[in-house]
C-alpha positions in Angstrom: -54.2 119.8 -19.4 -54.9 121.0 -15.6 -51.9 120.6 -12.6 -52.5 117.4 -10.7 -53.8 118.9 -7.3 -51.2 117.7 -4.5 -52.5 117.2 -0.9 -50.9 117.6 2.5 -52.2 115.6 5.4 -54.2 119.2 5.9 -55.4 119.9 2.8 -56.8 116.5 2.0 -61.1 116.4 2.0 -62.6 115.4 5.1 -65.2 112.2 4.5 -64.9 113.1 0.7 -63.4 112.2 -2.8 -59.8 112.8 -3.5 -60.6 112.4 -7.2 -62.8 109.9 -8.5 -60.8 107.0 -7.7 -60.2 107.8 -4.1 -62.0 108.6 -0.6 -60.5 110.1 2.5 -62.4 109.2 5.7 -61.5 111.3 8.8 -61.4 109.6 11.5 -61.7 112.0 14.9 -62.2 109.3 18.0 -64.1 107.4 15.9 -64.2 103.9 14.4 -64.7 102.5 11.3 -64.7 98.9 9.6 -62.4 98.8 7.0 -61.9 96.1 4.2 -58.4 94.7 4.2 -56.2 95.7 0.8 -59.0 98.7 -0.1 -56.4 101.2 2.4 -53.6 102.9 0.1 -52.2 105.7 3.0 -53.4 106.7 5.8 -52.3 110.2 8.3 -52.5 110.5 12.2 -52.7 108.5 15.0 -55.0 105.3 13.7 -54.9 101.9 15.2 -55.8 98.9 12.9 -57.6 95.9 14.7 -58.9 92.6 13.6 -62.7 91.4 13.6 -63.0 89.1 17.0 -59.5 89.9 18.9 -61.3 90.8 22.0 -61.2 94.8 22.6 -64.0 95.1 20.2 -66.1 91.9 20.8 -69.2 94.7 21.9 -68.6 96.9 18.6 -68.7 93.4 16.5 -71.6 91.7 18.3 -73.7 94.9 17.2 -72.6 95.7 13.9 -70.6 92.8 12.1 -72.9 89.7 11.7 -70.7 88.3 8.5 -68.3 85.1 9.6 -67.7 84.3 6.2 -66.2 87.6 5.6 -64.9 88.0 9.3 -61.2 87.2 7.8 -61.5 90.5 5.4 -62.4 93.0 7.7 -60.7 95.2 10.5 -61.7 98.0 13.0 -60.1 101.7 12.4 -59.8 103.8 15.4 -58.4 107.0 16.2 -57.6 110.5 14.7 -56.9 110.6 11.2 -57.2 110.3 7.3 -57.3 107.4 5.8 -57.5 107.2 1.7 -59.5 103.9 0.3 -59.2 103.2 -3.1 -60.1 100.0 -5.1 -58.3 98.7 -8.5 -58.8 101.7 -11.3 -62.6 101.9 -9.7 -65.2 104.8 -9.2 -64.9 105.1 -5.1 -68.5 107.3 -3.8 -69.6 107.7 0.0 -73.5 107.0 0.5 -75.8 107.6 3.3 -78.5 104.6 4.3 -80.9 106.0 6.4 -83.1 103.1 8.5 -83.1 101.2 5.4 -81.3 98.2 4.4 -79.0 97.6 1.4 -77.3 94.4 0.0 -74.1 95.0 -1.6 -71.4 92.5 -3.7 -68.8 92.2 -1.0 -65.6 93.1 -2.5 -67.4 96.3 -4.1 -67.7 97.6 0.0 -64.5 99.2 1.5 -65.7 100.4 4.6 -68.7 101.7 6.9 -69.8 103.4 10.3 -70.4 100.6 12.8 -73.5 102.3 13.2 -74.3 100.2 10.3 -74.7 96.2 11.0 -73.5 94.2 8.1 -75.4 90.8 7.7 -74.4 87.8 5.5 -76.6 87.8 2.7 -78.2 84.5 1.0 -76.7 84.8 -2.0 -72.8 84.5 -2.5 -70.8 86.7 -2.3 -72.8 89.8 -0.9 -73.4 91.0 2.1 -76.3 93.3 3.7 -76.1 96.8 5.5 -79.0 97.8 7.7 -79.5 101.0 9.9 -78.6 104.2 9.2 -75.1 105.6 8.6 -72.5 105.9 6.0 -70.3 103.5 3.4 -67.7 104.1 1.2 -68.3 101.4 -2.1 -66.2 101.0 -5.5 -67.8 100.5 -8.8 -67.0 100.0 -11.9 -68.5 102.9 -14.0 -71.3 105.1 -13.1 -74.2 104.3 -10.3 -77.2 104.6 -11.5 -79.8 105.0 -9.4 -83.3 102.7 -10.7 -86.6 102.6 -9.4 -87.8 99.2 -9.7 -89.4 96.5 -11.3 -86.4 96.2 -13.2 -84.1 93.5 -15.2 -80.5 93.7 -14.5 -77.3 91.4 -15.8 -75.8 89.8 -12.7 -72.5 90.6 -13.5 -73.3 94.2 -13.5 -75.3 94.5 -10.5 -73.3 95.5 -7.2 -76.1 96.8 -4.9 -79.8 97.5 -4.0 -82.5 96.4 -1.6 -82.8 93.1 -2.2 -80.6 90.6 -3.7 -81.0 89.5 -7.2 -82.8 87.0 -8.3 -82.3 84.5 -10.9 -84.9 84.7 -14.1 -85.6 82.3 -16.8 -82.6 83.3 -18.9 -79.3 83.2 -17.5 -78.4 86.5 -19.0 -80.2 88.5 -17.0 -81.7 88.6 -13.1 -84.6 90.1 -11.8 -84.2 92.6 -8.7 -86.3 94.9 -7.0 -83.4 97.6 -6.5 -83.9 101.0 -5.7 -80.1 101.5 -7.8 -78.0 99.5 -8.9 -74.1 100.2 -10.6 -73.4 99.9 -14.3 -69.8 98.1 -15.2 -68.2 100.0 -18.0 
């Protein structure tokens, strides 16, 4: 059995995994959007602000376009680490690159405002589009899936478009470049 592996504000990764359960974003004068309760430390000098309180009404016209989820969201600012981490879940950093991706929600923890995050028509999901970085949580493994493909619902957490219902109720029908596998 190895030594667990303890970190310093110093020593922790920058914009990498802890372990497989945990992220550390490093903020330097940056900004981030940040899903409330997905936060379990954080080092430095960060400032924590909520969507639509004025300072960053320019930041959130460009890059937050979600008032159903308006309520779960805050802006991270400043120099620092933060450490996201999500129930006993895999937590993985991807890059989206002038695409667009639709995601289930609470799955999301956080992304670059240089991403815009749309409401999405179905439920319970939400769409990024531009090019930048999120950090996501899933249950098991991604897989990553060129489509056509079938997928169960209840399993799938992301991928270009939505899902959409088939004839059975078992399974849904989604042209996903990936989606995530639940254990």
């Amino acid at each position: 059995m190895s030594t667990p592996v303890i970190h310093d504000p110093m020593t922790l990764p920058s914009d990498d995994n802890v372990n497989a359960y945990t992220f550390c974003v490093e903020l330097t004068g940056s900004r981030w959007f940040l899903q409330k309760g997905k936060m379990i430390a954080y080092y430095g000098q960060i400032e924590f602000s909520g969507i639509g309180h004025g300072r960053f009404e320019r930041l959130i016209r460009t890059s937050f376009h979600s008032p159903l989820h308006a309520n779960d969201w805050v802006v991270a600012e400043g120099s620092g680490k933060m450490l996201l981490a999500d129930r006993a879940y895999d937590v993985n950093s991807f890059d989206l690159e002038n695409g667009n991706l639709t995601v289930r929600s609470g799955n999301l923890l956080a992304y670059q405002p240089t991403l815009a995050l749309k409401q999405s028509i179905v439920p319970g999901f939400v769409t990024l589009i531009g090019t930048g970085k999120f950090v996501a949580a899933s249950n098991g493994p991604v897989v990553f899936m060129e489509p056509p493909l079938r997928v169960d619902p209840r399993r799938w957490w992301a991928g270009r478009t939505a899902p959409r219902p088939a004839t059975t109720t078992t399974t849904g029908t989604c042209r996903a470049c990936w989606a995530g596998c639940g254990r």
